[in-house]
C-alpha positions in Angstrom: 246.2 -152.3 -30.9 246.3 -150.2 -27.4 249.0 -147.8 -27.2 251.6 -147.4 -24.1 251.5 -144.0 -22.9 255.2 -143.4 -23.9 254.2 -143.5 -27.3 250.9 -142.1 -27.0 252.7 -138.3 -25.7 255.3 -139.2 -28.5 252.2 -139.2 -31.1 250.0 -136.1 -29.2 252.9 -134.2 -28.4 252.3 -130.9 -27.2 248.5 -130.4 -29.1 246.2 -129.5 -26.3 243.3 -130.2 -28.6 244.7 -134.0 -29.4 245.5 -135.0 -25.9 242.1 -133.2 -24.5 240.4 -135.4 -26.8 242.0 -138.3 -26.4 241.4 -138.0 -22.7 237.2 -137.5 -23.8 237.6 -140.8 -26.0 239.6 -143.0 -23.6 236.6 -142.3 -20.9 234.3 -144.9 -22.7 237.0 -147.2 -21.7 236.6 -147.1 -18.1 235.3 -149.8 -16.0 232.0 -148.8 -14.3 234.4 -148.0 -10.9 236.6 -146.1 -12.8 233.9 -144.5 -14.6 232.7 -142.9 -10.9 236.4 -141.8 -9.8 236.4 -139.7 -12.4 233.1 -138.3 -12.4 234.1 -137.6 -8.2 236.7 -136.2 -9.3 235.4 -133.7 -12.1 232.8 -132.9 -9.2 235.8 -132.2 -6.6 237.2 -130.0 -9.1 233.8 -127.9 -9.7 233.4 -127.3 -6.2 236.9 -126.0 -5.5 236.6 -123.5 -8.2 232.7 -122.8 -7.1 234.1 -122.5 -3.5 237.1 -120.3 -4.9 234.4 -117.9 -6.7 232.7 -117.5 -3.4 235.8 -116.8 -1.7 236.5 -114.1 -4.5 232.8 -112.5 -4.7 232.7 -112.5 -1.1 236.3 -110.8 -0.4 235.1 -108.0 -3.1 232.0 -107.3 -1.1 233.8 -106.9 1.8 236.3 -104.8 0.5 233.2 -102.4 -0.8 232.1 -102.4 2.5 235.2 -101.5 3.9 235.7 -98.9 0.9 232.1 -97.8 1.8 233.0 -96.9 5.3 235.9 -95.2 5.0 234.3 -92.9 2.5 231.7 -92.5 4.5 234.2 -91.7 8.0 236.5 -89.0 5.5 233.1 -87.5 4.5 231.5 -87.3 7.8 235.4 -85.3 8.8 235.3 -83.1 6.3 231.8 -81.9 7.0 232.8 -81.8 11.0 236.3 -79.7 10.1 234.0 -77.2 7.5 231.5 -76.8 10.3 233.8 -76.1 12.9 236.0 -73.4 10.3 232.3 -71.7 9.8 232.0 -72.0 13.6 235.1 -69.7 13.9 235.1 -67.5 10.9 231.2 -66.8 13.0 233.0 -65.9 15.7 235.6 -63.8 14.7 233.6 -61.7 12.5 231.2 -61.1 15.5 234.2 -60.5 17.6 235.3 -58.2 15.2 231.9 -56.2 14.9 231.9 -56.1 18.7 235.6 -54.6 19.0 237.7 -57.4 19.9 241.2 -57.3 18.8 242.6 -59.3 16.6 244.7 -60.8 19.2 242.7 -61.9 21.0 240.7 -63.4 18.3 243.2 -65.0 16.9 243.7 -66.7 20.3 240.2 -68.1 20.8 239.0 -69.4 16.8 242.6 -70.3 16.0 242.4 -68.8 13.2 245.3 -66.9 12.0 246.0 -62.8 12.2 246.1 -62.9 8.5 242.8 -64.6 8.2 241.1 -62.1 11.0 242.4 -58.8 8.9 240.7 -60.6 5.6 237.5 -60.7 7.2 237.6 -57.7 9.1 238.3 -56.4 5.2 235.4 -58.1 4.4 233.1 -56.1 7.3 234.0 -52.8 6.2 233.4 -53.6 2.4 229.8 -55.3 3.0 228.8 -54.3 6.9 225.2 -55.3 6.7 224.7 -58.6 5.6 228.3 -60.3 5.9 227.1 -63.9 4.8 225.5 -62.4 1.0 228.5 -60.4 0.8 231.0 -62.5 0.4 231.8 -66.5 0.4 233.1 -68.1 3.4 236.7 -67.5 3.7 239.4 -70.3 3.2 242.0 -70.7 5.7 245.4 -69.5 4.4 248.5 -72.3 4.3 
C-alpha cells in the first residue's frame, strides 16, 4: 500500500528524523532518470555551499589584508609623528643651550612655551648629557 503525501506529513508530522528518513528510503524508488535528478541536484547543492565557503574564506582574507594595512599605515604615523616630536624637542633644547628665546622657539618646533620651560628645566638639572638625563619629554594637552 503506497501512501499519498497528505497522509504521509499527517503520519511524520513535524520529526525531522522520520521525514529525513523517509526521504533516504523513498530514493530506492526512483526510476534510473529520477535517480540522476537527484544526484544533480545534491551535487548543485554541494557546490553552492563549496562556492559560498570560498566566498567566506576569501572575504576573511581580504579583510586581514585590509586589517594588515591599516595597522601597518597607523604604525608607520606614529613612528613619523614620534620622530618628528624628537626632531623638535632636538631643536629646542639646542636652541636653548645656544640662547634663543623661548619665543622664538616656540615659533619654529611648535612646540608650546610650557613645553620649552620644561626642558629648559631639564638643561639646568643635567647640562652635560641631556639625552641620559632625562626621558624624552611628552607634549602637554
Amino acid at each position: 500500500m503506497r501512501l499519498s503525501e497528505e497522509e504521509l506529513e499527517k503520519i511524520i508530522g513535524s520529526d525531522v528524523i522520520i521525514k529525513k528518513a523517509y526521504k533516504e528510503l523513498n530514493r530506492f524508488n526512483y526510476s534510473e532518470k529520477e535517480f540522476i535528478a537527484h544526484n544533480q541536484e545534491i551535487k548543485r547543492i554541494l557546490d553552492e555551499q563549496a562556492t559560498f565557503v570560498q566566498k567566506l574564506d576569501d572575504a576573511n582574507e581580504k579583510g586581514r589584508q585590509i586589517g594588515h594595512q591599516k595597522g601597518k599605515q597607523e604604525g608607520i604615523q606614529i613612528g613619523e609623528e614620534k620622530g618628528e616630536m624628537k626632531a623638535k624637542i632636538t631643536v629646542a633644547k639646542n636652541s636653548l643651550k645656544a640662547g634663543v628665546s623661548i619665543d622664538v622657539i616656540a615659533e619654529v618646533t611648535v612646540l608650546s612655551e610650557d613645553e620649552i620651560k620644561q626642558l629648559q628645566k631639564e638643561i639646568v638639572q643635567c647640562p652635560s648629557n641631556l639625552f641620559r638625563c632625562s626621558p624624552m619629554i611628552t607634549p602637554l594637552k
